[in-house]
C-alpha positions, 0 to 999 in steps of 0.5 A: 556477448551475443545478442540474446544474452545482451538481451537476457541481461536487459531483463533481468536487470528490469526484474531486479528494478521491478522487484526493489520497486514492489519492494518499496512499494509493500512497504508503504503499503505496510505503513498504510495498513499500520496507520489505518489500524491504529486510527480504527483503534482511536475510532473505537475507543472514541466510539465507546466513549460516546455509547457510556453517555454524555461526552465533550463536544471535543471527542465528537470533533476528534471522532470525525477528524479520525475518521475523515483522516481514516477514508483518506489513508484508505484511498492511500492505501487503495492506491497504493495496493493498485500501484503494487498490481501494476509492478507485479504485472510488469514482473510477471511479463518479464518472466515471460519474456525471460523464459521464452529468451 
């Protein structure tokens, strides 16, 4: 094998790692995306019950706990999200590199 093709290989099998990592890493962000919209939903109901009037100290307890848990799977997922640009990044310099080999 000659160099360059050694070479081309050394990429293509970094794009393949990076690849399954954006893979994984979608993944989880899906995961966060699905626990944020079910947590928004328990907000709103929460958020209507307190509007119909008088409501147990424990909903208004439950609505703050949601929405404490809610900012920090936006965090999660924020960073999650800024993990997933940084992959994409490195495949998209691959593939510079594999079209210039």
């Amino acid at each position: 094998m000659t160099d360059a093709s050694h070479a081309r290989v050394e990429l293509l099998e970094r794009r393949l790692s990076l690849v399954v990592a954006l893979s994984g890493l979608n993944a989880e962000a899906l995961k966060w995306t699905q626990l944020l919209g079910a947590i928004e939903m328990d907000i709103q109901r929460m958020e209507l019950e307190l509007g119909r009037g008088s409501a147990p100290e424990q909903l208004v307890q439950d609505l703050h706990s949601a929405e404490t848990s809610a900012a920090s799977i936006r965090t999660a997922l924020s960073e999650c999200e800024e993990r997933i640009a940084a992959a994409e990044r490195q495949v998209d310099e691959v593939d510079r590199l594999l079209a210039a080999a």
